[in-house]
C-alpha positions, 0 to 999 in steps of 0.5 A: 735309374732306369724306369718301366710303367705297366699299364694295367687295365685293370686293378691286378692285370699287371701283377696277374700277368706280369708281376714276377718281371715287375719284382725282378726289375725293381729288385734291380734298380728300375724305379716301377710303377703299375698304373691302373686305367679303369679303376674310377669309382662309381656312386650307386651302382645299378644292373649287370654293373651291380651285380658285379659286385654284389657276386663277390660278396659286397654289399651295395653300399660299398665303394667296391672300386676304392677298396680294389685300389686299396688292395691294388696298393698292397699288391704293389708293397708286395712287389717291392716297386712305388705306390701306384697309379689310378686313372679314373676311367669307368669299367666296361659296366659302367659304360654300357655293356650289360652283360658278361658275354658283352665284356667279352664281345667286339666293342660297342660302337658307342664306346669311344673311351679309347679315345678319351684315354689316349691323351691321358696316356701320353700325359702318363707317359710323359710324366712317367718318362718310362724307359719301358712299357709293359701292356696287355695282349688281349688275351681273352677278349675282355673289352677293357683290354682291347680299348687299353691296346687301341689307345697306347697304339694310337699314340705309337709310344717311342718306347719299347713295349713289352706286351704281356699274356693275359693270366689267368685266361691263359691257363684255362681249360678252354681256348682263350679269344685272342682278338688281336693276335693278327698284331702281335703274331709278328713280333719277337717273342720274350719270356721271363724265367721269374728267380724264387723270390721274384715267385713269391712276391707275385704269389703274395700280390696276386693274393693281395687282391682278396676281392677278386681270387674266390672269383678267378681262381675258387680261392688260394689253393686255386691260385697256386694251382694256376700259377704252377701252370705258368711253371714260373716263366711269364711270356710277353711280345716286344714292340721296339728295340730293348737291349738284351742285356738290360734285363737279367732273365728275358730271353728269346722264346 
């Protein structure tokens, strides 16, 4: 049984950017597993990180990355792969950065987690024993998504890698960052044309993550709307080399 591991920043970047693949392959036959590597909860909130929270409705009290992961297993039921993985590194609030510019700003020079989860990574990996990867791109400039890249890059998988557009950033209305796009512009371009169902099992995963779609998206109207943007083709780069044929439906492009 041949196995992908999508590491997922956070808890929906994977099923956002990804999802209809992530179906298409278990549909298939891959054993898939979504593992979420800023998903650690954090007693008593405080500042901008609070308020992260409390912006979505939730009260203080509330152990707001636990019921994240919670819908981050229902998302993956609704997927059709294997219950997920979290990793317990803290979100970007949690380590310093105080404000929403600041998550979508250069790292701070103090925040060495990339090199903290790095070797988590490998041992993931080699746990997992994926045959392929999937990660993000950095689309959109969130800090959390840059520190994932620099450390799958520091580790040189041996394993191809596909690296996903960054939903929903690539389909709003102003021009996202693309703080990386110098590593990625040279390599072989993909996209996935998602079958129906595999449409569908990405909607209702999206949907899945109920703390997060009034935020992202003003509501399900709004995350049809964007989806319908994506007009049922997720588009990715690929490090390595991936036979052609191992997966139905990706094509040059």
């Amino acid at each position: 049984m041949p196995k992908a591991l999508a590491l997922s920043p956070h808890l929906d970047d994977a099923a956002f950017s990804c999802g209809g693949l992530l179906a298409s392959l278990a549909r298939d036959g891959w054993r898939v597993v979504m593992a979420t590597l800023f998903s650690g909860s954090v007693a008593d909130p405080t500042g901008f990180a609070l308020a992260c929270q409390l912006d979505k409705g939730l009260p203080a009290e509330v152990d707001y990355m636990a019921l994240r992961r919670d819908e981050d297993r229902c998302a993956a039921a609704e997927l059709g792969i294997v219950p997920p993985v979290h990793l317990p590194f803290r979100e970007a609030p949690h380590r310093g950065y105080g404000s929403a510019p600041e998550l979508f700003s250069d790292p701070r020079a103090d925040d060495a987690v990339a090199a903290d989860l790095a070797p988590a990574l490998a041992d993931l990996i080699a746990a997992e024993t994926p045959d392929l990867l999937l990660a993000p791109q950095a689309i959109g400039g969130h800090v959390d998504h840059v520190q994932a890249i620099r450390a799958l890059d520091s580790l040189g998988p041996a394993q191809p890698v596909l690296w996903w557009r960054d939903f929903p950033y690539t389909v709003r209305e102003t021009v996202p960052l693309e703080p990386l796009a110098g590593q990625f512009i040279d390599r072989p371009a993909r996209r996935m044309r998602l079958a129906p169902e595999a449409q569908a099992r990405k909607r209702a995963a999206c949907a899945a993550y109920a703390t997060q779609i009034g935020f992202q998206f003003g509501g399900p109207a709004g995350l049809d709307a964007r989806l319908a943007r994506e007009d049922g083709i997720e588009r990715f780069r690929l490090s390595g080399r991936l036979d052609a044929a191992a997966i139905p439906g990706l094509d040059a492009g």
